[in-house]
C-alpha positions in Angstrom: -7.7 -4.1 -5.3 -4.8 -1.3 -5.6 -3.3 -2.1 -2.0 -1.4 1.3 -0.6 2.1 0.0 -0.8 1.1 -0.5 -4.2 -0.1 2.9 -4.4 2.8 4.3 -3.0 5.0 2.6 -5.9 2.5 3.3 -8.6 4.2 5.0 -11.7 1.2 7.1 -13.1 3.4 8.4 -16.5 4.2 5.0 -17.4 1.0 3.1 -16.4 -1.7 2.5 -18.6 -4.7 2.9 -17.2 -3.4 5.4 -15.1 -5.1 8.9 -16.1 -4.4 12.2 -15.4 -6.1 15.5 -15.5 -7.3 18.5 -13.9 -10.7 17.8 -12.7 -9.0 13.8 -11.9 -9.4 10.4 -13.8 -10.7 6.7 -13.1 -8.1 3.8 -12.8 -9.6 0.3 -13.8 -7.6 -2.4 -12.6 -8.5 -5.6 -14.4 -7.3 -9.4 -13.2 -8.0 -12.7 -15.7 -9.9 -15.5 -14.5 -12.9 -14.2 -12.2 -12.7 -10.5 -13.5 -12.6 -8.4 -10.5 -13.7 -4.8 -11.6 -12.5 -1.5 -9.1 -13.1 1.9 -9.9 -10.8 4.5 -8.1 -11.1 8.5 -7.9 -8.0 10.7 -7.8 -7.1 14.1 -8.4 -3.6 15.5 -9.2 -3.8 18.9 -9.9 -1.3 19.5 -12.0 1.2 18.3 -10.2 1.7 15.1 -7.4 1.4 18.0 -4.7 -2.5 17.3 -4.8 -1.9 13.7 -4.5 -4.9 12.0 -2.8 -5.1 8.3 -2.0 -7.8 6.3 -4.1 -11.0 5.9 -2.7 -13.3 3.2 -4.1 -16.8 4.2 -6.4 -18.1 1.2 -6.8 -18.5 -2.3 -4.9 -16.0 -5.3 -6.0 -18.1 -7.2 -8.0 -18.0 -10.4 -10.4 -18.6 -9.3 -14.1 -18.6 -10.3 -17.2 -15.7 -9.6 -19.6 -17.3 -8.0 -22.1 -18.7 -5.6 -19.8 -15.2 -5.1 -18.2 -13.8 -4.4 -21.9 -16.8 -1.9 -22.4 -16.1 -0.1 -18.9 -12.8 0.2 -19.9 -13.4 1.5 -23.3 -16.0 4.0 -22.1 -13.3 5.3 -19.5 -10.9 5.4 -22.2 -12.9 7.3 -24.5 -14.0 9.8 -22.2 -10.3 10.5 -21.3 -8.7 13.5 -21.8 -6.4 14.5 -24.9 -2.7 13.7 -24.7 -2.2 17.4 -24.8 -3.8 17.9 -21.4 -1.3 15.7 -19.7 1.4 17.5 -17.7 4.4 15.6 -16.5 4.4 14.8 -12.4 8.0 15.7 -11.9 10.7 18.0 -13.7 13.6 16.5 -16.0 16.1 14.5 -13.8 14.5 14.0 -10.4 14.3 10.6 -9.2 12.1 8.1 -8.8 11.8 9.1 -5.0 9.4 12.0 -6.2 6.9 9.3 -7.1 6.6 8.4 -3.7 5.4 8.6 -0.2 8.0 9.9 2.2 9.9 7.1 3.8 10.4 6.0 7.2 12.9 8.2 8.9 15.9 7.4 11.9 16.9 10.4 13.5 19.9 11.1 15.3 22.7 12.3 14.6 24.8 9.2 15.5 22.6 7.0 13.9 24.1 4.6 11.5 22.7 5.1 7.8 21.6 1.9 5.9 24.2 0.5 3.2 21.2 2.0 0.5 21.0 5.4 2.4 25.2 6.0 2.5 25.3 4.4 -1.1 22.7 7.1 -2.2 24.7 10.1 0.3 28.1 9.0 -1.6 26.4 9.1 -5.3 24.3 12.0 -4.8 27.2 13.8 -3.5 29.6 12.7 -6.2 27.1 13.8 -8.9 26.6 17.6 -8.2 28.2 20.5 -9.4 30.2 22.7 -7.7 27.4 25.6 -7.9 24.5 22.4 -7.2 27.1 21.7 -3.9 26.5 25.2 -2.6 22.8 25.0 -3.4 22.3 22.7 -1.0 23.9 25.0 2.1 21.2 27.3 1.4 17.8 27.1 3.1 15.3 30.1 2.1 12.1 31.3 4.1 8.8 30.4 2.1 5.4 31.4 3.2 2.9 28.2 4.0 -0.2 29.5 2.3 -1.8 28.9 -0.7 0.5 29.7 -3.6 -1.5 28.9 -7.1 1.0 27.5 -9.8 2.3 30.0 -12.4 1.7 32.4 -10.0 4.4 35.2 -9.0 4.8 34.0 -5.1 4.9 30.4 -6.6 7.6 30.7 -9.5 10.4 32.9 -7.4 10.1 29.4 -4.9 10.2 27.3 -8.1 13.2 29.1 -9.5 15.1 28.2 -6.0 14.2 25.1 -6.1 14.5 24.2 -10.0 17.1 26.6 -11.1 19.2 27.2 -7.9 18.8 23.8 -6.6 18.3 25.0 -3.1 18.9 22.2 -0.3 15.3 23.0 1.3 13.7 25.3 2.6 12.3 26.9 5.9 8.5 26.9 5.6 6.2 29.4 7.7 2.5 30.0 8.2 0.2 28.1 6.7 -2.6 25.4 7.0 -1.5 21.6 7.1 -3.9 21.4 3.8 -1.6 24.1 2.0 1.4 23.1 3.7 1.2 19.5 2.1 0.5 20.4 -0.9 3.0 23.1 -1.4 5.9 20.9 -0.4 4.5 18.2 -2.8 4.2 20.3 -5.5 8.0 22.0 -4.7 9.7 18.2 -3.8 8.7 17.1 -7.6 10.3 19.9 -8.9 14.2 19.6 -6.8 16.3 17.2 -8.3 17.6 16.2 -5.0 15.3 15.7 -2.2 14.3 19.3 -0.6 15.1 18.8 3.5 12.0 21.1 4.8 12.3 22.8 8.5 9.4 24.9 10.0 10.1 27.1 13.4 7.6 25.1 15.3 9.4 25.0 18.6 6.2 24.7 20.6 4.2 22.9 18.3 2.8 22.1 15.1 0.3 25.2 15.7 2.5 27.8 16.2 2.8 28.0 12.3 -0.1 25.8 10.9 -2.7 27.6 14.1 -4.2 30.6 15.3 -5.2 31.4 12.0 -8.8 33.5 11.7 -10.8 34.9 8.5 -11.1 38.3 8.8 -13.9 40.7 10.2 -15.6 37.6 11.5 -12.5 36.0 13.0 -13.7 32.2 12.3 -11.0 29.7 12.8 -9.7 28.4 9.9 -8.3 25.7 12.2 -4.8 24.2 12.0 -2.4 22.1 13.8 -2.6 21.3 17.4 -2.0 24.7 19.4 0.2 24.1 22.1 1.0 27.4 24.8 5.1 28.3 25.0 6.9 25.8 26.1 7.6 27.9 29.4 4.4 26.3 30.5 5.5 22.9 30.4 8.3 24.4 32.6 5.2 25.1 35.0 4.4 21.7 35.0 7.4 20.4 35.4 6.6 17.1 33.8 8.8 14.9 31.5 5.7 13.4 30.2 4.0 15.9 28.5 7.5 17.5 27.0 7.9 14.3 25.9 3.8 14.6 24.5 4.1 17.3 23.0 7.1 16.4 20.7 5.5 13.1 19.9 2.5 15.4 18.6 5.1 17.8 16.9 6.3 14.7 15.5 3.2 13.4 13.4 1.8 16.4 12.4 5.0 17.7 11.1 5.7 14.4 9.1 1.8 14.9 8.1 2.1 17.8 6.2 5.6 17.3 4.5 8.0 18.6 7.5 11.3 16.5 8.2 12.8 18.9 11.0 11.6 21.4 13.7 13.8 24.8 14.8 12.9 24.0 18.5 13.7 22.8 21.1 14.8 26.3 22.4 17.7 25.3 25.0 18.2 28.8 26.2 18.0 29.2 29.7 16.1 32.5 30.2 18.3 33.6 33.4 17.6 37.5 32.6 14.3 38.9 32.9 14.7 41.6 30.8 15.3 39.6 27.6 13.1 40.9 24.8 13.0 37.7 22.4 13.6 34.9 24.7 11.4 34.9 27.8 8.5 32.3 27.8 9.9 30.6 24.5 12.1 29.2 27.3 11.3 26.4 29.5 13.0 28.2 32.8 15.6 29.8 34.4 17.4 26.4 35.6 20.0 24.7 33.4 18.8 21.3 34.6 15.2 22.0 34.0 15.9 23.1 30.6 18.0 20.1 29.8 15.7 17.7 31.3 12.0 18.6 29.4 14.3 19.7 26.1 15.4 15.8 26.2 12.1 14.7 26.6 10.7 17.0 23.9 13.7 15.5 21.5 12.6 12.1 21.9 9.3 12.5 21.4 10.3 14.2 18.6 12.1 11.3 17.4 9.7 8.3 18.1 7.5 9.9 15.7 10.4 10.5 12.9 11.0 14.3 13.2 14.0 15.6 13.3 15.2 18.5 16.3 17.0 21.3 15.9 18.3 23.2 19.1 19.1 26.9 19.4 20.4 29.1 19.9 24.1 28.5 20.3 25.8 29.1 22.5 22.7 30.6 24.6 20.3 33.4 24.1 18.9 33.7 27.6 21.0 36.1 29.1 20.9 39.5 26.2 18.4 42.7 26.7 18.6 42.9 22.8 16.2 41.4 20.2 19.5 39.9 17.7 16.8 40.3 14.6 17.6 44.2 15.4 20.9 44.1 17.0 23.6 42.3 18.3 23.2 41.5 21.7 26.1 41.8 24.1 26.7 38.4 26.5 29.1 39.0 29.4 29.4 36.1 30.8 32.8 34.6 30.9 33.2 30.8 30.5 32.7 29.8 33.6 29.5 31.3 33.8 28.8 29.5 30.0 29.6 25.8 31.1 27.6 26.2 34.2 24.6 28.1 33.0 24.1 28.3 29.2 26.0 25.7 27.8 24.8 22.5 30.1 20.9 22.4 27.7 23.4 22.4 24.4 25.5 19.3 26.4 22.4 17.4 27.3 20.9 17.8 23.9 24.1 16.4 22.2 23.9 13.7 24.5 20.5 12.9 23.2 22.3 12.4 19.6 19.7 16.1 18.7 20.0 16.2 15.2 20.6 20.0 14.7 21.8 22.8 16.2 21.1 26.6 15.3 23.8 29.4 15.9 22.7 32.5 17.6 23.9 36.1 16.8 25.3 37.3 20.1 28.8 38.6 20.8 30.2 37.3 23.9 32.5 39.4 24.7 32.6 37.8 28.5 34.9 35.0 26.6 36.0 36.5 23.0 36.8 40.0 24.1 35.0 43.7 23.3 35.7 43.2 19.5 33.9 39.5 20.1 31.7 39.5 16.8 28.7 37.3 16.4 28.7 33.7 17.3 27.4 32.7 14.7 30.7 33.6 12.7 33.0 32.3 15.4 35.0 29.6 15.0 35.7 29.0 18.9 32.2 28.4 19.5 31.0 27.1 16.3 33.7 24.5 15.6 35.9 24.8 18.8 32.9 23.7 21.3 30.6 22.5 19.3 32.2 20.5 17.3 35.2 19.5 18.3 34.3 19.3 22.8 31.0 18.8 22.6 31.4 16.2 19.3 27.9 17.5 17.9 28.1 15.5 14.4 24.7 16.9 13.2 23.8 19.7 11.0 24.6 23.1 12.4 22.2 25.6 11.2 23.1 29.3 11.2 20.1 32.0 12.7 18.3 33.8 9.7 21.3 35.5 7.8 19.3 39.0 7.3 18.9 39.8 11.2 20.2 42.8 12.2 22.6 40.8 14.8 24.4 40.2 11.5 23.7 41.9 9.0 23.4 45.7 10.2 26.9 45.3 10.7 28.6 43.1 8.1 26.3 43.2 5.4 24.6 40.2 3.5 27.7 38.3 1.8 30.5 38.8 4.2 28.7 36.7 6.4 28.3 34.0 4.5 31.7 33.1 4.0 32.4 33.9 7.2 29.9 31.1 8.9 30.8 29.2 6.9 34.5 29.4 7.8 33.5 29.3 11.1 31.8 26.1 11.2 28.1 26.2 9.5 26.8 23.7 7.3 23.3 25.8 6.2 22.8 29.5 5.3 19.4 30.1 6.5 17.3 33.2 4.6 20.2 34.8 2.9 19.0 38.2 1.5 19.5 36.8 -2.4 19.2 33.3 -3.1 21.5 33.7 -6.5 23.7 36.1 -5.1 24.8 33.9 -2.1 25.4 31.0 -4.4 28.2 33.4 -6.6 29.3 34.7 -3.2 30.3 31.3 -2.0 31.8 30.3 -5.1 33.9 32.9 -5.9 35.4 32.3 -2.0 35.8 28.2 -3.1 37.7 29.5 -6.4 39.7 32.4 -4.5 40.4 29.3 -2.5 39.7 31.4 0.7 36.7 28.3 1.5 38.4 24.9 0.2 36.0 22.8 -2.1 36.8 19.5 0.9 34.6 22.1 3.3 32.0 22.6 0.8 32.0 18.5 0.5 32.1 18.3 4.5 28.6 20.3 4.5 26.9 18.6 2.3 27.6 15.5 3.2 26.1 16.5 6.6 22.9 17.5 4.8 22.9 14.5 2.4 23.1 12.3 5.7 20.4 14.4 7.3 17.9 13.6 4.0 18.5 10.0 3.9 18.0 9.9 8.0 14.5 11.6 6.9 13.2 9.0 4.7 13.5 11.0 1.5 16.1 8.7 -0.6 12.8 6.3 -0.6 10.2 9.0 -1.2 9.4 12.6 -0.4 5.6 13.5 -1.0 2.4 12.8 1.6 -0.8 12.0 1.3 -3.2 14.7 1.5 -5.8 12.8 2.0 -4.0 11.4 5.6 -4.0 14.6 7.0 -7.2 15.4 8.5 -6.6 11.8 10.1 -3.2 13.1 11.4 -3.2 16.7 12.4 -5.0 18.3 15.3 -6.6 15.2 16.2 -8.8 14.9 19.6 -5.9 13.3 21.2 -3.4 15.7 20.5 -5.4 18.6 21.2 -6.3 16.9 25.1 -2.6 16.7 25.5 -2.4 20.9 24.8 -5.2 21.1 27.2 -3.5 19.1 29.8 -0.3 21.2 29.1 -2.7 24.8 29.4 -4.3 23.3 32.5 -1.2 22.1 34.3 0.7 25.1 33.6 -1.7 27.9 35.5 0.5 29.0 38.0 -1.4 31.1 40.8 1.9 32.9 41.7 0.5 35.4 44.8 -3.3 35.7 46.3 -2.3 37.9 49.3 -6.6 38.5 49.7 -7.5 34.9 49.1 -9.4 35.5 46.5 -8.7 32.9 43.7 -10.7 31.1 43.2 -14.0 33.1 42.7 -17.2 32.4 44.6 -20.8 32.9 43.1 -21.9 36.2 44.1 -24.8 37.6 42.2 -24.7 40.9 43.6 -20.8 41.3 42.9 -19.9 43.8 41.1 -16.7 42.8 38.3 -14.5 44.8 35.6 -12.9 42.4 33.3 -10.0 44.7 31.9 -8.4 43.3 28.7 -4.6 45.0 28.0 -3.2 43.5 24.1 -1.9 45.3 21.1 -4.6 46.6 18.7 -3.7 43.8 16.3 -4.4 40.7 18.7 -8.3 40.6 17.8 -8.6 37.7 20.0 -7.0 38.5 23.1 -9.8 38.1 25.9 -12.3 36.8 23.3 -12.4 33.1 25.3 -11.4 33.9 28.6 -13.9 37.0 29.0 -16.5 34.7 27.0 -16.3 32.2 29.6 -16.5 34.5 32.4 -19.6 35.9 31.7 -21.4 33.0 31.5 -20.7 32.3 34.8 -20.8 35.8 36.3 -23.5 37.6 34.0 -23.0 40.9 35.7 -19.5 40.9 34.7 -17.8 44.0 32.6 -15.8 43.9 29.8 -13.3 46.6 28.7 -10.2 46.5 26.4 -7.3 49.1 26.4 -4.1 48.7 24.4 -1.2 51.0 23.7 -3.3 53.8 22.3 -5.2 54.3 25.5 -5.1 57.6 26.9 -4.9 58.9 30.7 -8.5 60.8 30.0 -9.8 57.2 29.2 -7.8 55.6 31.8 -9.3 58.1 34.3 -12.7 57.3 33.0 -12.5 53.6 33.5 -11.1 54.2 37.4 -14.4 55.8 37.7 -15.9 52.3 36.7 -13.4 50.4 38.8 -14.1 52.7 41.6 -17.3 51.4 41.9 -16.7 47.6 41.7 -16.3 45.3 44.2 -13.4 43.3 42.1 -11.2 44.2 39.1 -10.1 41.2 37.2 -7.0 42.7 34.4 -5.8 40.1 31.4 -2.2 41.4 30.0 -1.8 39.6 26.8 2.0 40.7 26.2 4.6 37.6 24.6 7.9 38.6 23.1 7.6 39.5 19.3 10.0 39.7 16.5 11.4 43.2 16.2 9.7 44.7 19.0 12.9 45.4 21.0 10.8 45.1 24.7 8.1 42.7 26.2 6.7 45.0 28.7 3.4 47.2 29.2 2.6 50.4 28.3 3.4 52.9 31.0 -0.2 54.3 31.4 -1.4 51.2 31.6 1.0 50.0 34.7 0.3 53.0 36.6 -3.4 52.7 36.1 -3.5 48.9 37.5 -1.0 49.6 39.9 -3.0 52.8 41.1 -6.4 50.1 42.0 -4.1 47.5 44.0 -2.8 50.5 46.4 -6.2 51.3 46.6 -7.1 48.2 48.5 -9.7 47.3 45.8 -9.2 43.0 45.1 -7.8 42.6 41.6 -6.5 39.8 40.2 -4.1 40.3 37.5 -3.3 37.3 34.9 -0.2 37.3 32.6 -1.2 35.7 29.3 2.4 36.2 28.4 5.2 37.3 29.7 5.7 36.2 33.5 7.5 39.4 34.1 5.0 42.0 34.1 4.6 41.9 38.1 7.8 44.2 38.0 5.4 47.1 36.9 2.8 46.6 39.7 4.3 44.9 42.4 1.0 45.8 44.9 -1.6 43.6 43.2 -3.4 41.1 45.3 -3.7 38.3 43.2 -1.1 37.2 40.2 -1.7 34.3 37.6 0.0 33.1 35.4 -1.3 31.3 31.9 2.1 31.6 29.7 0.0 32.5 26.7 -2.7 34.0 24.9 -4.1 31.6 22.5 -7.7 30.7 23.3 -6.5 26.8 25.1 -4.7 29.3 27.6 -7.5 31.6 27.9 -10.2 29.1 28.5 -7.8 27.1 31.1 -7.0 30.2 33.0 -10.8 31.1 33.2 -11.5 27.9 34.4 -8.9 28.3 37.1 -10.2 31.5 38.4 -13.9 30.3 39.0 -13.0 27.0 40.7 -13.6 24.5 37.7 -9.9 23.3 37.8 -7.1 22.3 40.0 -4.0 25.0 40.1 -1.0 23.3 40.7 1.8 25.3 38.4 5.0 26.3 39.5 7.1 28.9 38.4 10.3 27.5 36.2 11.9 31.0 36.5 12.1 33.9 40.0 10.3 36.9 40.3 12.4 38.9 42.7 12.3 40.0 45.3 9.2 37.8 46.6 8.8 34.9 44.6 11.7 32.5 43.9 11.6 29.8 41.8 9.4 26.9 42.3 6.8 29.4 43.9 2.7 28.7 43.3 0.2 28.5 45.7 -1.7 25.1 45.4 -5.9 25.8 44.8 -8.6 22.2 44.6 -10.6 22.2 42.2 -14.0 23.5 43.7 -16.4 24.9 41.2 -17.7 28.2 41.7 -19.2 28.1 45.3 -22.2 29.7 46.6 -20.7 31.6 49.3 
């Protein structure tokens, strides 16, 4: 019987039996003596990146020889033509792309095995100049399906083979397409590829939420976790620590070795338009304390952690992918607020940290440029008083917090100079490799910093397991990824997190009233088709004569004054606000029509309960409602734990990790038992 550590160190070029072809092959594995005969299935389309472990056809049995020798025969015979076979890996990659991915150590203080450093010292000794700066650069490549040959697929594969990129950042995606992307990329590198995915508050956040379009049927995913504000609701070490541990083995499932995330800004200003619930609070030691906890979950599962954003994010009105974001805090205000999650997380030996593009001009002056390019911060604190000794990623290199005002090759010399040991999403993958060399041979960037780098990344690879292997099974997957366990841990998060924030009527939870009268409002951009799909779903089942409406953006005072008409008549107005800080958008806020309109009912007198699947913020624009909830998030685990909260069916107990001023400080929630809907 093929065992699976002999699977894993099975050559299939160089082994005889060992077949290979599109539509897959048999392997016969034959013993003298009592002739023990296994049949084995696998596919490897065209490449190891569909590698699938064996799975037995027929029963070990005792049989003669000659009918060995004639099932043998057979199998040869009908095997396909040499000309069909395609090599498994590319010219010069080593035997590690024959492999499963090795164990991994994380930390960034943790002591490399004499075979890793031997490998870091002869990798690095062996590399060109040109394959040296490769490795600082880390492109953005989509998770989907990519077909081989295809145009999407060879730009990647002309990074990886030709440019010899160091890894790359990999976005959204199923775990299916994820895995076998990265295997089919990894056999193609000729030094391991070190893959990072922005999956700060979990695995689903890039591999879930993903729908076929008009019927909107899952295509399921990785475990969907809400934003990691809502463990900030819960307050609990536990599940931070939960949900890395679940980050962990999923990520490692599909062919990840490090997460962007934790984010260990502390969202102190309200007003922040890219931040807000991707922070777990307002309080430096809350932050510190479940970003740990998140880290060594992380870690007990063999993925990697990446903080951002250096030197603290949580304090701009700016989005930095437009602009750059003004922080005016002077040092003081840095050590005691911003900096102390960065501190903590260096403590915890985090393994990389991410540079943000904000000028702080409270410590660096009005000319303060971005962070990211500052050797102070970059080098000066991070380094050299915080001792961070792990890979210090820069922020995407074509934001507009850098790049709208020094262009897309200044910067790259400039980080570097500063501190950076990875160029993340440079505009031009070729162009930023000439950019960096002609500063080494200018000799404005010495060729010892270009050494320093990679060495950090080198160190970074072995620490992931790749000197010993770098594919996964694909076949694991499905026994790894968005398993029942995990996805009871997101429900506990969604569940603990509901934060009943205000209820000056009393009226969470509902009772069971047939004769009550209910408008379910639903507020979400045009282009979040399932906003209000679960929660309203579950509410009328309960309460049949419930009313559904959705309004967005577009919505117009004519059909705003319409629907007051309907919420004239009810006898409760229940409004969902589905509004999260997005990429680009420059604000996290409602539209203005919309505010008036809700805020119009609650002077009225009329009960409404308003629930923030977002944004905790939005209170600002109607202060007079009744009743505020809060559910941190809109996906449908959020949505169906905030409906069970409002009729009864679970326990609220969240507290807010950040103030909503004037009324509701920190730590504010009003407790509700579990009741079920009552009669009354």
């Amino acid at each position: 019987m093929l065992t699976p550590s002999e699977w894993r160190r099975f050559n299939f070029e160089q082994t005889f039996f060992g077949i290979r072809s599109k539509a897959g092959a048999y392997l016969i594995r034959m013993f003298t003596g009592c002739q023990i005969v296994w049949l084995w299935n696998f596919k490897l389309s065209r490449s190891a990146s569909c590698l699938r472990r064996p799975r037995p056809l027929a029963f070990n049995t005792i049989m003669p020889q000659k009918l060995i020798i004639a099932v043998a025969a057979i199998t040869l015979a009908c095997a396909p033509t040499p000309s069909t076979i395609q090599p498994l890996v590319v010219s010069g990659v080593d035997e590690s792309a024959r492999r499963l991915l090795g164990p991994a150590t994380p930390g960034a203080s943790t002591p490399l095995s004499a075979a890793d450093q031997r490998w870091v010292d002869r990798t690095l000794a062996s590399l060109t100049l040109r394959e040296k700066v490769g490795q600082l650069l880390m492109p953005w490549v989509g998770g989907d399906y990519t077909a081989v040959g295809s145009a999407e697929f060879e730009e990647v594969r002309k990074w990886v083979q030709d440019d010899k990129v160091g890894g790359i950042v990999i976005s959204i995606g199923l775990p299916l397409s994820y895995a076998a992307k990265l295997n089919e990329l990894q056999v193609r590198s000729r030094v391991p590829l070190l893959i990072a995915s922005d999956m700060e508050n979990g695995p689903g956040m890039r591999m879930g939420n993903i729908y076929a379009l008009p019927s909107l049927l899952t295509q399921g995913g990785g475990t969907v976790f809400p934003p990691v504000m809502a463990l900030g609701a819960t307050g609990s070490d536990d599940l931070a620590f939960k949900l890395g541990e679940v980050l962990g083995s999923e990520a490692r499932a599909v062919g990840v070795h490090m997460v962007f995330g934790p984010v260990l800004d502390v969202n102190s200003n309200p007003l922040n338009p890219i931040i807000n619930t991707r922070s777990f609070g307002e309080k430096p030691e809350l932050v510190s304390r479940l970003a740990t906890a998140y880290i060594r979950g992380a870690r007990s599962k063999g993925l990697m952690s990446t903080g951002k954003h250096f030197p603290g994010h949580g304090d701009t009105d700016v989005d930095s992918h437009l602009d750059l974001p003004t922080i005016r805090a002077d040092r003081a205000r840095l050590d005691s607020v911003d900096l102390p999650p960065f501190r903590a997380a260096v403590g915890e030996e985090i393994d990389g940290m991410m540079t943000a593009h904000i000028a702080v001009v409270g410590v660096e002056g009005a000319a303060a440029g971005p962070a990211t390019l500052s050797r102070g911060f970059m080098s000066g604190i991070l380094r050299d008083e915080m001792h961070f000794g792990g890979v210090l990623f820069t922020d995407a290199m074509t934001m507009g917090g850098v790049a709208k005002r020094y262009g897309s090759t200044e910067p790259l010399i400039m980080a570097l100079e500063a501190g950076a040991d990875v160029l993340l999403m440079p505009r031009s993958i070729p162009g930023a490799i000439e950019t960096v060399m002609t500063a080494v041979n200018s000799g404005r960037l010495s060729a010892s910093r270009i050494d320093a780098s990679v060495r950090r990344i080198l160190t970074a690879k072995a620490r992931a397991g790749l000197r010993e292997g770098r594919l996964v099974d694909l076949n694991a997957v499905d026994g790894l990824v968005a398993i029942p366990a995990h996805t009871r841990i997101a429900d506990e998060v969604a569940e603990r997190s509901i934060t009943l924030a205000q209820d000056k009527m009393n009226i969470v939870p509902l009772t069971r009233d047939s004769t009550r009268r209910i408008v379910v409002i639903t507020y979400a951009e045009p282009s979040d088709l399932v906003a209000g799909r679960t929660f309203n779903g579950i509410v009328r089942e309960r309460l049949p004569r419930a009313q559904t409406v959705r309004v967005d953006g577009r919505t117009t005072d004519a059909e705003y004054a319409a629907l007051g008409a309907q919420t004239d008549s009810a006898d409760l107005v229940v409004v969902s606000a589905y509004v999260s800080p997005q990429e680009f958008s420059g604000t996290v806020g409602t539209q203005r029509g919309f505010s008036q309109f809700v805020e119009k009912i609650a002077l009225s007198g009329k009960p409404i309960i308003v629930l923030s699947f977002g944004s905790p913020y939005l209170l600002n624009a109607f202060p007079s409602v009744s009743s505020y909830l809060l559910a941190w998030g809109g996906s449908p685990i959020s949505q169906r734990a905030a409906a069970l909260a409002v009729l009864g069916e679970r326990e609220i107990n969240g507290r807010l990790p950040i103030s909503l001023p004037p009324a509701l400080p920190f730590g504010a929630g009003i407790h509700r038992a579990q009741t079920g809907m009552s009669n009354k």
